[in-house]
C-alpha positions in Angstrom: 56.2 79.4 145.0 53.4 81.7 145.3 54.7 83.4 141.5 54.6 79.6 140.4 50.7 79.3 141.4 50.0 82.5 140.0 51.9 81.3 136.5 49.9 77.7 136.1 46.3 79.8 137.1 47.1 82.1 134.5 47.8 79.7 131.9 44.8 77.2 133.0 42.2 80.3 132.4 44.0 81.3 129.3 43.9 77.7 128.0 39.7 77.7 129.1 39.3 80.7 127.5 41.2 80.3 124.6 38.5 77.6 122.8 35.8 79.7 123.7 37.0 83.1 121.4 38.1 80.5 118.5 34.0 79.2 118.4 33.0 83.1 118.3 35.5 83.5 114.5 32.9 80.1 113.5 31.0 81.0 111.0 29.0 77.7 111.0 27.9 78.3 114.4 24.5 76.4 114.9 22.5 79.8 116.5 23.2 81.7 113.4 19.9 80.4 111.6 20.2 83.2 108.4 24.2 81.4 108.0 22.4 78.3 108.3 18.9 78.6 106.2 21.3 80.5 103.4 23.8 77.5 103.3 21.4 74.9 103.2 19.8 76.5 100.1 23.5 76.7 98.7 23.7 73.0 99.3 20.4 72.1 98.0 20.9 74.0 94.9 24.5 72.2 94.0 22.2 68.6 94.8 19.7 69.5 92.0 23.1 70.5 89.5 25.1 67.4 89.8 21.8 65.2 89.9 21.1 67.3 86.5 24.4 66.2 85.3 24.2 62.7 86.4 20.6 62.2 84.9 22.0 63.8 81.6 19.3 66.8 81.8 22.7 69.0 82.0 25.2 69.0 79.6 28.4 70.1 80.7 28.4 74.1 79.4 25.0 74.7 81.3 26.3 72.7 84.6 29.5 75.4 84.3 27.2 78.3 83.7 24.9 76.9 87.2 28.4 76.8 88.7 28.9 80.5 88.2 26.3 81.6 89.6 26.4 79.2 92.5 29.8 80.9 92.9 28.4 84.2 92.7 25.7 84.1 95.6 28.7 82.0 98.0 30.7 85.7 97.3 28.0 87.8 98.0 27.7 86.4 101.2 31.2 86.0 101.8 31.5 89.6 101.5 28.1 89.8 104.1 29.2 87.9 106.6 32.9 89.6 106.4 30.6 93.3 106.8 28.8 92.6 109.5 31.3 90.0 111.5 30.0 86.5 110.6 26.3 87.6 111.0 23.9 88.2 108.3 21.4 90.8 108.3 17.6 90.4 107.5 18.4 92.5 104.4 21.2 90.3 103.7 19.2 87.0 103.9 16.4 88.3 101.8 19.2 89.5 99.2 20.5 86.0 99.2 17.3 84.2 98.7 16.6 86.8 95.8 19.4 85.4 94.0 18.7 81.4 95.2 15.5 82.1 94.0 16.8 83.3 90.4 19.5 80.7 90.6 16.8 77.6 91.2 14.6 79.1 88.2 18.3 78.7 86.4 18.4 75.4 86.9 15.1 74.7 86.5 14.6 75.7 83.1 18.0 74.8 82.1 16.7 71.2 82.7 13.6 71.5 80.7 15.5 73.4 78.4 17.4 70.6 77.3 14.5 68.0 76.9 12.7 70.2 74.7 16.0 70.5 72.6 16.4 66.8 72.4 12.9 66.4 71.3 12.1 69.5 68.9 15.6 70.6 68.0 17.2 74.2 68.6 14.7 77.0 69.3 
């Protein structure tokens, strides 16, 4: 009896436990606000390429070319997070808005870009 206690303790604290070390492998945890301030750029940036798209201001090639890079920066901090176990550094934030930054400049004058085009030809 007393082994039979001692199994179904055991297994009630292992089941507790259990959800508690599966939140800690999260990496969209809402107290990691580098994850969170980097992905919401990610996000924001992919809104301004399909509304370029949608509006016609993109034509397909540039949207893929936006899509590279967008691809690029979600690697780089792939590989971050997977360094430093699903934290990002200070260094690694401020290298990630580096490239957002150079990624919304991208976009931006990949939209203007084309207007100009469609007005005063090639250039």
């Amino acid at each position: 009896m007393k082994t039979f206690l001692t199994l179904a303790a055991v297994t009630v604290i292992g089941a507790t436990a259990m959800p508690s070390s599966a939140s800690a492998l999260d990496l969209f945890h809402p107290f990691r606000p580098r994850v969170n301030q980097v992905n919401g750029r990610m996000s924001n940036e992919q809104q301004r390429i399909n509304h370029g798209v949608a509006t016609g201001k993109l034509n397909s090639w540039q949207a893929n070319r936006l899509e590279r890079g967008q691809q690029n920066i979600q690697r780089q901090e792939s590989r971050d997070l997977m360094k430093h176990n699903g934290h990002l550094t200070w260094r690694d934030r401020l290298h990630l808005n580096r490239k957002e930054n150079m990624q919304s400049q991208r976009i931006n004058q990949a939209e203007h870009r084309n207007i100009f085009q469609r007005w005063f030809g090639r250039r």
